[in-house]
MIDOSE-1310 file (N, C-alpha, C; in nm, 2 decimals, decimal comma, always signed):
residues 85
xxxx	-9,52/+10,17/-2,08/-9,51/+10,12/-2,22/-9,61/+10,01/-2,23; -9,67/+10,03/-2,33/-9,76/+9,90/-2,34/-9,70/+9,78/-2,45; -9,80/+9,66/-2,43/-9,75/+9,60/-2,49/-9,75/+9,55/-2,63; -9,79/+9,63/-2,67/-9,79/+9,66/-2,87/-9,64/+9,78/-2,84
xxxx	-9,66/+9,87/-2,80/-9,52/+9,88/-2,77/-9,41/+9,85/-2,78; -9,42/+9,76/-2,69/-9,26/+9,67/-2,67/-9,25/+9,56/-2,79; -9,42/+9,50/-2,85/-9,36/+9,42/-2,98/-9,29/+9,49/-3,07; -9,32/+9,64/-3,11/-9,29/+9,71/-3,20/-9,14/+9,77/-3,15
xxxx	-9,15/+9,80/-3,05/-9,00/+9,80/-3,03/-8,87/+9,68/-3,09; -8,93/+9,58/-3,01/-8,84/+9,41/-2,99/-8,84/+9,44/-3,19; -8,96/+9,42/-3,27/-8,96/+9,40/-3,38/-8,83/+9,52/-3,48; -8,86/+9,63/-3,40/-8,78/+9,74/-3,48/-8,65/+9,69/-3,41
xxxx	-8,61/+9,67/-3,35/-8,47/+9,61/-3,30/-8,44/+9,49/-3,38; -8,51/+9,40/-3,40/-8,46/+9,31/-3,49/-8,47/+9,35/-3,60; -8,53/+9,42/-3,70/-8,50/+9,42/-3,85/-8,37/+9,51/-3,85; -8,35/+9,60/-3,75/-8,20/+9,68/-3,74/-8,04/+9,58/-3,75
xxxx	-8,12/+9,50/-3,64/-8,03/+9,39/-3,63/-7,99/+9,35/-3,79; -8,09/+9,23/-3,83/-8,12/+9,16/-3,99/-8,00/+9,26/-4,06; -8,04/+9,43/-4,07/-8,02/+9,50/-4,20/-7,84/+9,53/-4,17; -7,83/+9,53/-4,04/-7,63/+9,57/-4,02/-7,58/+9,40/-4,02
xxxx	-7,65/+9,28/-4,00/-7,64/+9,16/-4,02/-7,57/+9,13/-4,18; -7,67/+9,19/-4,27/-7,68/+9,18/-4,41/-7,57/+9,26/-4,46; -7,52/+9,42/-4,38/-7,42/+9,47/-4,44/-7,30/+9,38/-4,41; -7,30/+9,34/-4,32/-7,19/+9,27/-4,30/-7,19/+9,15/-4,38
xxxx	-7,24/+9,07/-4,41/-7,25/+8,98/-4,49/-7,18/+9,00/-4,63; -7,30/+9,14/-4,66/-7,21/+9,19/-4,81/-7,07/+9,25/-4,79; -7,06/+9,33/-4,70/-6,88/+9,31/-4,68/-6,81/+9,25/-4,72; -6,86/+9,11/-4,67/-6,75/+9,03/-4,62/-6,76/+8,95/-4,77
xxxx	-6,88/+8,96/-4,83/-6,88/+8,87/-4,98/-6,81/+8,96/-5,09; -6,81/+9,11/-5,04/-6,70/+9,12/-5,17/-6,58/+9,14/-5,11; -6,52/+9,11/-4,99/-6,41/+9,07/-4,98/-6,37/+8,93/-5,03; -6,44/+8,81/-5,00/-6,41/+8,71/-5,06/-6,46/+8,70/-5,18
xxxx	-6,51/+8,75/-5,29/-6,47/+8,80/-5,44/-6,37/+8,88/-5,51; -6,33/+8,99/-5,43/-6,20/+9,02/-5,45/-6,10/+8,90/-5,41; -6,11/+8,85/-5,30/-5,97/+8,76/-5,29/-5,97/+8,59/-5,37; -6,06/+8,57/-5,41/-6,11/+8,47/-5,52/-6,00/+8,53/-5,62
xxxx	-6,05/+8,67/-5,69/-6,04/+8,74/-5,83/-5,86/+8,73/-5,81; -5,81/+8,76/-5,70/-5,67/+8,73/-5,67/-5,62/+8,66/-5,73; -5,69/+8,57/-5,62/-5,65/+8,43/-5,64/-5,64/+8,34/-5,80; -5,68/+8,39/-5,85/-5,72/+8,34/-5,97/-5,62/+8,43/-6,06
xxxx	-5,65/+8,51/-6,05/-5,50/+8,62/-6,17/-5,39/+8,58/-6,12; -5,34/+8,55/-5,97/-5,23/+8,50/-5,94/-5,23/+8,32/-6,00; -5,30/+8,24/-5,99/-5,28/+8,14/-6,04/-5,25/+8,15/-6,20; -5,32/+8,25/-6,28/-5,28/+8,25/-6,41/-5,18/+8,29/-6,44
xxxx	-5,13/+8,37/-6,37/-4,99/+8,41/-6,35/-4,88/+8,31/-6,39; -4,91/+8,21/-6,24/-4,85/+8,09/-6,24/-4,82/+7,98/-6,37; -4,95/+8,01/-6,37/-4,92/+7,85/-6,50/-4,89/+7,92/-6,64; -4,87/+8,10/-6,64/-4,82/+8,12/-6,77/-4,65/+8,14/-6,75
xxxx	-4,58/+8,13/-6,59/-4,46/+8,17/-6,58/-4,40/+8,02/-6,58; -4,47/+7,89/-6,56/-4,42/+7,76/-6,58/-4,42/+7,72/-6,72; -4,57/+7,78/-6,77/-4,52/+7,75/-6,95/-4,43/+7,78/-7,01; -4,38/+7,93/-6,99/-4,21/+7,98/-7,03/-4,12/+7,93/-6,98
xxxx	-4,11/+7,91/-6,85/-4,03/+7,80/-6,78/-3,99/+7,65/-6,86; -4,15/+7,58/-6,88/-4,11/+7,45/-7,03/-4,04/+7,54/-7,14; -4,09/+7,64/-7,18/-4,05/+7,69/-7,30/-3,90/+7,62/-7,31; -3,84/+7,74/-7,20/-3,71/+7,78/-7,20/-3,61/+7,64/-7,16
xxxx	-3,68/+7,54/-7,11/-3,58/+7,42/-7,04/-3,57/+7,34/-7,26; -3,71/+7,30/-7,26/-3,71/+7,31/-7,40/-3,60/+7,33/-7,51; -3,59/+7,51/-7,51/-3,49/+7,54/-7,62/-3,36/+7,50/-7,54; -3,32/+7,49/-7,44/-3,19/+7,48/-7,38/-3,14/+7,36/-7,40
xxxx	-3,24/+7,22/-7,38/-3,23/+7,12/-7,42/-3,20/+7,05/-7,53; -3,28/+7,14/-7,64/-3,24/+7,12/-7,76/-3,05/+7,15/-7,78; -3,01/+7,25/-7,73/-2,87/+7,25/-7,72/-2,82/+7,18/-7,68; -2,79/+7,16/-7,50/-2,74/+7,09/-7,45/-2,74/+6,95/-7,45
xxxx	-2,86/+6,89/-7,52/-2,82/+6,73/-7,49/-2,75/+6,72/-7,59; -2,76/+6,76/-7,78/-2,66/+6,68/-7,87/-2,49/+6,74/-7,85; -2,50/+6,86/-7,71/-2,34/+6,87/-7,67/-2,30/+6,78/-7,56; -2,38/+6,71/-7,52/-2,35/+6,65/-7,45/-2,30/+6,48/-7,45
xxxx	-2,40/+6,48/-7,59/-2,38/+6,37/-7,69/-2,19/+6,38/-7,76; -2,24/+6,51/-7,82/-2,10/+6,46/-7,89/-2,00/+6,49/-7,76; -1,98/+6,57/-7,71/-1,87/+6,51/-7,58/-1,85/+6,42/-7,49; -1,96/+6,28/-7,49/-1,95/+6,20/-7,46/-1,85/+6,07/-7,54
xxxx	-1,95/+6,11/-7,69/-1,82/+6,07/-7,83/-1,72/+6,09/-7,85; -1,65/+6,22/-7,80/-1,52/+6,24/-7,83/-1,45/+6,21/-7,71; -1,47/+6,19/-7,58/-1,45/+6,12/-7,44/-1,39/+5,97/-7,47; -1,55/+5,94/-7,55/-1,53/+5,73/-7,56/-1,40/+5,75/-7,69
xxxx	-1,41/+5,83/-7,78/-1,31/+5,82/-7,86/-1,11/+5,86/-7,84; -1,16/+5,95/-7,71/-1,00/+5,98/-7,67/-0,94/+5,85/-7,56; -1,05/+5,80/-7,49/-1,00/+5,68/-7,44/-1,01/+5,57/-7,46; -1,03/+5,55/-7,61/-1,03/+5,44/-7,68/-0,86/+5,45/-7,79
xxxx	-0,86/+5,56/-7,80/-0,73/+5,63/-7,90/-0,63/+5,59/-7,78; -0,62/+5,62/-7,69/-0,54/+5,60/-7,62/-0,49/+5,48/-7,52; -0,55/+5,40/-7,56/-0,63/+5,24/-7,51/-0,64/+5,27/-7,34; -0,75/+5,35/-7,30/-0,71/+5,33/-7,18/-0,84/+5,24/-7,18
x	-0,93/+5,29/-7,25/-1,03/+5,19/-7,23/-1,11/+5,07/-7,33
């Protein structure tokens, strides 16, 4: 084997190398764009199941604090009726 040969060899072995280099690269970049794209629909996910989450504490609150109000008034007023306090 001569030695133009063996550069053309050594050379054809490396760009083989470079091109299964590169598939793997792109592999692995649209794996990590798919798991980005995840990542991201799952977070939207999130901050639209916490906004209903405020929604809902929201409307609940609207109920429960002025019952809670007035049964604290009729509390202060049964133990004031009754002089315990």
């Amino acid at each position: 084997m001569s030695r133009e040969d063996e550069i053309v060899q050594l050379l054809t072995e490396i760009r083989d190398g470079q091109r299964e280099a590169l598939g793997r690269q792109r592999e692995q970049f649209e794996l990590a764009r798919g798991e980005a794209d995840r990542a991201r629909r799952v977070a939207e996910e999130s901050v639209g199941l916490q906004r209903r989450a405020v929604d809902r504490v929201r409307s609940v609150s609207r109920i429960v604090l002025p019952l809670i109000a007035a049964l604290l008034v009729l509390l202060v007023w049964l133990l004031v009726k009754y002089r315990i306090l």
